[in-house]
MMTF fields as JSON, N, C-alpha, C and O atoms, coordinates in Angstrom:
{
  "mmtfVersion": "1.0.0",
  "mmtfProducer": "UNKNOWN",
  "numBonds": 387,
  "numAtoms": 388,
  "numGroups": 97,
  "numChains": 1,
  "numModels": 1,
  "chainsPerModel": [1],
  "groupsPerChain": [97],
  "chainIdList": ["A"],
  "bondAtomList": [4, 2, 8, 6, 12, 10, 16, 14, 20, 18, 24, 22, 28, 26, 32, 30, 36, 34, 40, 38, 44, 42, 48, 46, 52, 50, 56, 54, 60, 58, 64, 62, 68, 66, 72, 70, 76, 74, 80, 78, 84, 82, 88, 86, 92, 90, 96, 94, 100, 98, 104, 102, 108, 106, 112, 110, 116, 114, 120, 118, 124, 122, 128, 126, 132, 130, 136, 134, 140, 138, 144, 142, 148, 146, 152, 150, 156, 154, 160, 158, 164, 162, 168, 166, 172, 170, 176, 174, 180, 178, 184, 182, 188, 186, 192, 190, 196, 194, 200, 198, 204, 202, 208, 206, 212, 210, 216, 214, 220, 218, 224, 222, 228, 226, 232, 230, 236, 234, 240, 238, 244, 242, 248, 246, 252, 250, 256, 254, 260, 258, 264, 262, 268, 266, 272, 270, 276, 274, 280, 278, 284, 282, 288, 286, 292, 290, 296, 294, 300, 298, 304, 302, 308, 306, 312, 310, 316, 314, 320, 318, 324, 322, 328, 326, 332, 330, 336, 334, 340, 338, 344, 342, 348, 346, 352, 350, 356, 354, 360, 358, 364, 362, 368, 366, 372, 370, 376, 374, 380, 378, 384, 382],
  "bondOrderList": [1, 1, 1, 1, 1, 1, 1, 1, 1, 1, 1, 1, 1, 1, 1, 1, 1, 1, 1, 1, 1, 1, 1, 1, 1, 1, 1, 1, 1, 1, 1, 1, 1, 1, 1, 1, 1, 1, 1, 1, 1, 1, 1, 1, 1, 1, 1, 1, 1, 1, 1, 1, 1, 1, 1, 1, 1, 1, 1, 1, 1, 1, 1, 1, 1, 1, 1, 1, 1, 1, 1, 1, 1, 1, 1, 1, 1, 1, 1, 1, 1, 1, 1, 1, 1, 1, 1, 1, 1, 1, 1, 1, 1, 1, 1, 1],
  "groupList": [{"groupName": "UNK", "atomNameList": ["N", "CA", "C", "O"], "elementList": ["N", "C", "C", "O"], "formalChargeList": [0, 0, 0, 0], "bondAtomList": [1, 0, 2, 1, 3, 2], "bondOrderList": [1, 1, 2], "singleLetterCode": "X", "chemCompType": "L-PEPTIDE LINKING"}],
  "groupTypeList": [0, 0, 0, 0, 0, 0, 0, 0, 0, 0, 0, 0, 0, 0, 0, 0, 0, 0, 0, 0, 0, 0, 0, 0, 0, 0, 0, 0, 0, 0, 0, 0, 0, 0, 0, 0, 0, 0, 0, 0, 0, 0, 0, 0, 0, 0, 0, 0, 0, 0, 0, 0, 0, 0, 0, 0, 0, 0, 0, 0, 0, 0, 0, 0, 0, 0, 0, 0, 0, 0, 0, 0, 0, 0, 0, 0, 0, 0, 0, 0, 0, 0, 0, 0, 0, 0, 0, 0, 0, 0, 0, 0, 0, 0, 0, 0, 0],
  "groupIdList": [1, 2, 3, 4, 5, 6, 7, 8, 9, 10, 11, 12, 13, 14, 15, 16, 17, 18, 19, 20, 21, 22, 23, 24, 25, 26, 27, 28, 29, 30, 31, 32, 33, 34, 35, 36, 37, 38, 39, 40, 41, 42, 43, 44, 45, 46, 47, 48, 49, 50, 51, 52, 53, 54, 55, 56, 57, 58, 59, 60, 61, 62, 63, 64, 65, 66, 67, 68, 69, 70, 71, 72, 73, 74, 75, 76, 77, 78, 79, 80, 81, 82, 83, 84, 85, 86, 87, 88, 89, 90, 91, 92, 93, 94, 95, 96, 97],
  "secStructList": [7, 7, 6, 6, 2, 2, 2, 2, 2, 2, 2, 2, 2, 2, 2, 2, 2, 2, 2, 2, 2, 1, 7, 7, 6, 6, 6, 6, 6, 7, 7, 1, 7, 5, 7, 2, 2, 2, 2, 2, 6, 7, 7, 6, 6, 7, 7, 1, 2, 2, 2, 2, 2, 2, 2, 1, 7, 7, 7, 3, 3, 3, 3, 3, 3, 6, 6, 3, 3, 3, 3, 3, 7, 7, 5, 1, 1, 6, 6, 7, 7, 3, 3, 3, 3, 7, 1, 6, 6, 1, 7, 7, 3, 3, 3, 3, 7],
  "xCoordList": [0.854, 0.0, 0.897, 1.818, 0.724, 1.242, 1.287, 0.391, 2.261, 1.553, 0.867, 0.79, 0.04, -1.016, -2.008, -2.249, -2.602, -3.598, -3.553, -4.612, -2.166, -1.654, -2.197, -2.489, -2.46, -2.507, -3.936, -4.467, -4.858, -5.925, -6.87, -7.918, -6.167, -6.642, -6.814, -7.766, -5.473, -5.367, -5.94, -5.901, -6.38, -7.397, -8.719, -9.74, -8.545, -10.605, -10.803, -11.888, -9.766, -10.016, -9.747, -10.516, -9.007, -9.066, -10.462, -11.351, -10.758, -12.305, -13.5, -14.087, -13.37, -14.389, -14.559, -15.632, -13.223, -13.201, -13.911, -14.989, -13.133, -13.767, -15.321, -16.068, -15.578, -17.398, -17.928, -18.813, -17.497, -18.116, -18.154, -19.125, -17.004, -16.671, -17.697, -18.613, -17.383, -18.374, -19.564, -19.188, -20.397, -21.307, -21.73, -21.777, -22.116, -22.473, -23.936, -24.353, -24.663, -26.009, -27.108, -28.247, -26.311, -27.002, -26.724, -27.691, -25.71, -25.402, -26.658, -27.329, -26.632, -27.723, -28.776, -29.641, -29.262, -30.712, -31.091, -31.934, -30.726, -31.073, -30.429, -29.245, -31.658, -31.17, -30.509, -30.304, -30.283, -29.992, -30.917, -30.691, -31.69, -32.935, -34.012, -34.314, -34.179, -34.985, -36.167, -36.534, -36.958, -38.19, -38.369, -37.634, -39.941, -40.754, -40.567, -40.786, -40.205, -39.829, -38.224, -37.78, -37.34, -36.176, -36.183, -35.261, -36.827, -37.252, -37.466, -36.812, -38.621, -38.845, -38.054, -38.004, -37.066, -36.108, -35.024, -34.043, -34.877, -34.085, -34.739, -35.449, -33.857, -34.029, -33.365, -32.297, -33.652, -32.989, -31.867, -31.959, -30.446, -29.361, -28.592, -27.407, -29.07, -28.286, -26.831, -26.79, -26.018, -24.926, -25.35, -26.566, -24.359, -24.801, -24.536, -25.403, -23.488, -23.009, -24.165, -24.727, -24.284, -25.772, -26.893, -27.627, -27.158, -28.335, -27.726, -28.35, -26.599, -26.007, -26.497, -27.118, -25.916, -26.207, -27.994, -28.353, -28.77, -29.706, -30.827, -31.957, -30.292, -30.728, -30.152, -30.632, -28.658, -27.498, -26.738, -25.746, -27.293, -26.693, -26.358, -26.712, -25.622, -25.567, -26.541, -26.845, -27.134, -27.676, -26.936, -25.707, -27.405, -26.665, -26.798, -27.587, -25.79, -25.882, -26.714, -26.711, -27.492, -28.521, -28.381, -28.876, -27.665, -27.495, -26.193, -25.95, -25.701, -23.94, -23.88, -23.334, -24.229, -24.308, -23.346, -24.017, -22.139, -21.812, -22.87, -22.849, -23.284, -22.992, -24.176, -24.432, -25.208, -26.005, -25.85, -25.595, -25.943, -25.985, -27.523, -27.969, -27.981, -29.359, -28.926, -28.341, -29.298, -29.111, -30.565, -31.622, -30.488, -31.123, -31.215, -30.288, -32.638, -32.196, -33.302, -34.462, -33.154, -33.926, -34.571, -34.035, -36.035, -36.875, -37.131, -37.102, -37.32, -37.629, -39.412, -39.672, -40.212, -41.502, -41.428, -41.056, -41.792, -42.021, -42.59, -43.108, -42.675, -42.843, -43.05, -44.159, -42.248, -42.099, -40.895, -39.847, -40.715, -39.431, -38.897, -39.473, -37.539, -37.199, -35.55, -34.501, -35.824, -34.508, -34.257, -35.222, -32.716, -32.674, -31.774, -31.143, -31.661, -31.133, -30.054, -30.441, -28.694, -27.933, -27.644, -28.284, -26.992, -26.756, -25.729, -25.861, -24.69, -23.27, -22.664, -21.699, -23.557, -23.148, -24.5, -24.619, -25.564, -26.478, -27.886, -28.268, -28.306, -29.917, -30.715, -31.008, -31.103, -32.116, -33.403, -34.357, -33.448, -34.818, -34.993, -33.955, -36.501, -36.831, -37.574, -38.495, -37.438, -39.011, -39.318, -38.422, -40.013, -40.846, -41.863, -42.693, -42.004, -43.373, -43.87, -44.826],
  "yCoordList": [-1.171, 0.0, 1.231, 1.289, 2.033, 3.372, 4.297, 4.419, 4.879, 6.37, 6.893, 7.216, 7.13, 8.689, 7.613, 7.835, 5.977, 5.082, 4.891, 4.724, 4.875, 4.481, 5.457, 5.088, 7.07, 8.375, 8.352, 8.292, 8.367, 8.314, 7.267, 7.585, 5.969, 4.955, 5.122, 4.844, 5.691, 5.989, 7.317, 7.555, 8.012, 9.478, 8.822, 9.014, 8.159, 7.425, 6.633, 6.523, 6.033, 4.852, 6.006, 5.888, 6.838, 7.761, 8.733, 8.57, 9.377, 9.665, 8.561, 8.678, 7.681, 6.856, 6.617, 6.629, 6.341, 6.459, 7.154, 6.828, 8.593, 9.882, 9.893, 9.992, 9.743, 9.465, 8.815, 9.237, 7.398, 6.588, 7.056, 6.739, 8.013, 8.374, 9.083, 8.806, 10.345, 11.694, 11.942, 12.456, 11.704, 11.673, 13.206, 13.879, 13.958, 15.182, 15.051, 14.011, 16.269, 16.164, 15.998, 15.582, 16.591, 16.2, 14.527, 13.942, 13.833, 12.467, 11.529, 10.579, 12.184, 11.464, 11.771, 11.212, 12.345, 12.545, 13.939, 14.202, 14.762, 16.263, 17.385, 17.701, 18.172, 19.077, 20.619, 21.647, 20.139, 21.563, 22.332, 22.95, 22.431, 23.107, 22.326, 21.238, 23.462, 23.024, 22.441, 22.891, 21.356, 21.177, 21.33, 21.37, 21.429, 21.381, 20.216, 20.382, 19.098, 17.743, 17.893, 17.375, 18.569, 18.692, 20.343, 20.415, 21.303, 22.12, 22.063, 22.435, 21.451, 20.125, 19.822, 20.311, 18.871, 18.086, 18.954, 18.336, 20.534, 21.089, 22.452, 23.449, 21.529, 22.183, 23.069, 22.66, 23.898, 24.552, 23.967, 22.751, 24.676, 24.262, 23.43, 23.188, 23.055, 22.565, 23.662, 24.699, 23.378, 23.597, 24.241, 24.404, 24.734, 25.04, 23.101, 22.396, 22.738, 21.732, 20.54, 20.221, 20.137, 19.352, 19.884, 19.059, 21.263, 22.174, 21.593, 21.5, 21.356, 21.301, 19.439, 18.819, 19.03, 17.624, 16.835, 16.026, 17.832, 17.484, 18.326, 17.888, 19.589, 20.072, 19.923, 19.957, 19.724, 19.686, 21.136, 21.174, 21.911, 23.196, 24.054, 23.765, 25.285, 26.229, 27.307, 28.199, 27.127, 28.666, 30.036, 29.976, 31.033, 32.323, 32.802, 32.339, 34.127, 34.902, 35.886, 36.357, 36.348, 37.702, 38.59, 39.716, 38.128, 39.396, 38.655, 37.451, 39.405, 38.952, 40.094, 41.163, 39.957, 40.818, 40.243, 40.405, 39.686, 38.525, 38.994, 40.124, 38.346, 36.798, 36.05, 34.855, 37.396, 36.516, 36.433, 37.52, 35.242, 35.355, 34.576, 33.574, 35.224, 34.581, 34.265, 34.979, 33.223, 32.265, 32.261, 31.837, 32.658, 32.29, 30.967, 30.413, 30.458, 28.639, 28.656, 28.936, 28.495, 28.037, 26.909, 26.335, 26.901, 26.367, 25.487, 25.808, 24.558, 23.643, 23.834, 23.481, 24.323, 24.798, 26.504, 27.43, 26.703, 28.325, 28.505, 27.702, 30.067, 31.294, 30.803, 31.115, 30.038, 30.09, 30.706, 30.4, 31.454, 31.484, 30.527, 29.696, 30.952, 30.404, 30.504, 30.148, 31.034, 31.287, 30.693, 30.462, 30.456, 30.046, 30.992, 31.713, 31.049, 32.157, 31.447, 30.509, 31.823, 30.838, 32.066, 33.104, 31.742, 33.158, 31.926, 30.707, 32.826, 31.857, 30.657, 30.049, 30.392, 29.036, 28.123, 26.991, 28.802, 27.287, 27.935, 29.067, 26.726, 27.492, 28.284, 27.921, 29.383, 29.654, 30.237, 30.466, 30.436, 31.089, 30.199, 30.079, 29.513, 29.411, 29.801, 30.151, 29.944, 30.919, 29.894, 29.963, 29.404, 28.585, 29.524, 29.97, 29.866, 30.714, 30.12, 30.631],
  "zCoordList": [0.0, 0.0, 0.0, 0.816, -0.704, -0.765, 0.337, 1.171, 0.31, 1.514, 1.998, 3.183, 0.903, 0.433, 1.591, 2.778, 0.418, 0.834, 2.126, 2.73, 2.894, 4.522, 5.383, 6.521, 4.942, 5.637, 5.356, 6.465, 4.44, 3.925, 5.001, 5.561, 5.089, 5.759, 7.52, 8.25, 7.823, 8.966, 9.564, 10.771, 8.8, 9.234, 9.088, 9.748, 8.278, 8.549, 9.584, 10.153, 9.893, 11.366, 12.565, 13.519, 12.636, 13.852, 13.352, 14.189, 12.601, 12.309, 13.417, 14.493, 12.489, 13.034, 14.327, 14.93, 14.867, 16.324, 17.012, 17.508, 17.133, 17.314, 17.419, 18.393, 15.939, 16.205, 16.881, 17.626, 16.825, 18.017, 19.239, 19.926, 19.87, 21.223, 21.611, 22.385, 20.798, 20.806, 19.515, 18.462, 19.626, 18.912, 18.737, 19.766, 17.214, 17.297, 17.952, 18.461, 17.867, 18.293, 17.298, 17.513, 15.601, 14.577, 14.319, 13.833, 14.545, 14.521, 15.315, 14.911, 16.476, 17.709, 17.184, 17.859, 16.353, 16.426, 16.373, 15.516, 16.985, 17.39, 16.767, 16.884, 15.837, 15.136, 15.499, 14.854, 17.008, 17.596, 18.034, 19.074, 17.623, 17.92, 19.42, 19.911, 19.554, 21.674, 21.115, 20.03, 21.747, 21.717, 23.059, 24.046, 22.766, 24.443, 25.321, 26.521, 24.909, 25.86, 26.115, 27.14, 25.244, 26.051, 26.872, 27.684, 26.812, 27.188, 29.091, 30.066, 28.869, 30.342, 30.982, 32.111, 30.553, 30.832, 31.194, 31.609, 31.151, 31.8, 33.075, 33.206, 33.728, 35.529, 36.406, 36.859, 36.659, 37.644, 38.141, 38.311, 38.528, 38.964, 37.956, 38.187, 37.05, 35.539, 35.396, 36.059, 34.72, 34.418, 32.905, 32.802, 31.412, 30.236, 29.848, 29.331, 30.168, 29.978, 29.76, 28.712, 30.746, 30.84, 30.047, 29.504, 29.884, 29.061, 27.352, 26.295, 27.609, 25.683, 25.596, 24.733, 26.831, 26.223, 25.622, 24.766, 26.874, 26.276, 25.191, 24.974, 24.576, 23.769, 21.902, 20.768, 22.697, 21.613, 20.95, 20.221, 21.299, 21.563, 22.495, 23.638, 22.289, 23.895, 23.591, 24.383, 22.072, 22.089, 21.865, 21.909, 21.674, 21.491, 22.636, 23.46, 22.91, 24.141, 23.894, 22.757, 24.761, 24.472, 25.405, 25.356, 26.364, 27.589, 28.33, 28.41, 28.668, 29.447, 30.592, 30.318, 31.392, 32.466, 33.768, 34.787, 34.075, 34.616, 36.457, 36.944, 36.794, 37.254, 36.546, 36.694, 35.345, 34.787, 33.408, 32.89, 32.456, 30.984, 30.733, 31.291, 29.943, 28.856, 27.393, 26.578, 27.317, 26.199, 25.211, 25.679, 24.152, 23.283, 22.575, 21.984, 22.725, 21.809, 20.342, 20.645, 19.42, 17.922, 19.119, 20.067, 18.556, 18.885, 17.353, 16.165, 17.911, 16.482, 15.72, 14.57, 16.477, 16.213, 15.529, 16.25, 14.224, 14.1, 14.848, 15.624, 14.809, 15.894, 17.201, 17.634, 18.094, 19.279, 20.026, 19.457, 21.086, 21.53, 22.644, 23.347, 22.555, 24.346, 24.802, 24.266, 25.803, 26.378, 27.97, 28.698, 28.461, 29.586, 30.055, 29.282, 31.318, 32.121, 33.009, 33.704, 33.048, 33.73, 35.467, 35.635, 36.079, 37.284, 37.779, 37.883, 38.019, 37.94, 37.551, 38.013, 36.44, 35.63, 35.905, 35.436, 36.778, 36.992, 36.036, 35.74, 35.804, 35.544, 36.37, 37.509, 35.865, 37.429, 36.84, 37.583, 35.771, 35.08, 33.47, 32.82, 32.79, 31.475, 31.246, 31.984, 29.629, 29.135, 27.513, 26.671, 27.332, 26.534, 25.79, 26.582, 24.756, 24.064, 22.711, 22.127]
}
């Protein structure tokens, strides 16, 4: 086998890896976008961290005020909104519309 085929071969098996490890959120299923059942599913005292795993995004920032930031999330439904409110890294406020 050639070089090129050896380097070629060996970036697709570390690829693949990778994927298996960490799965994107478009990979899993989830287009990034919030629905109302993962919406739910996030609670007060959440981290963004935990908020990303089960939405699959962080959202945009809409206000940075430290010790509070609001996050904007694409809602997977037109014209709905929704934002979460973090106050030193935890959840402490959602808004669903």
């Amino acid at each position: 086998m050639n070089r090129i085929a050896r380097i070629a071969l060996a970036g697709t098996l570390v690829l693949g890896v990778l994927a298996g490890v960490a799965p994107s959120a478009s990979a899993a299923g989830n287009p990034g976008c919030i629905t109302r059942s993962e919406f739910r599913r996030v609670k007060n005292g959440m981290t963004l961290t935990q908020v990303k795993r089960i939405v699959g995004s962080a959202g945009r920032v809409s206000l940075s005020s430290p010790p509070i930031v609001i996050r904007d999330f694409t809602t997977c439904t037109r014209f709905h909104v929704s934002n979460i409110t973090f106050w030193s890294g935890r959840v402490d406020g959602k808004l669903y519309i």
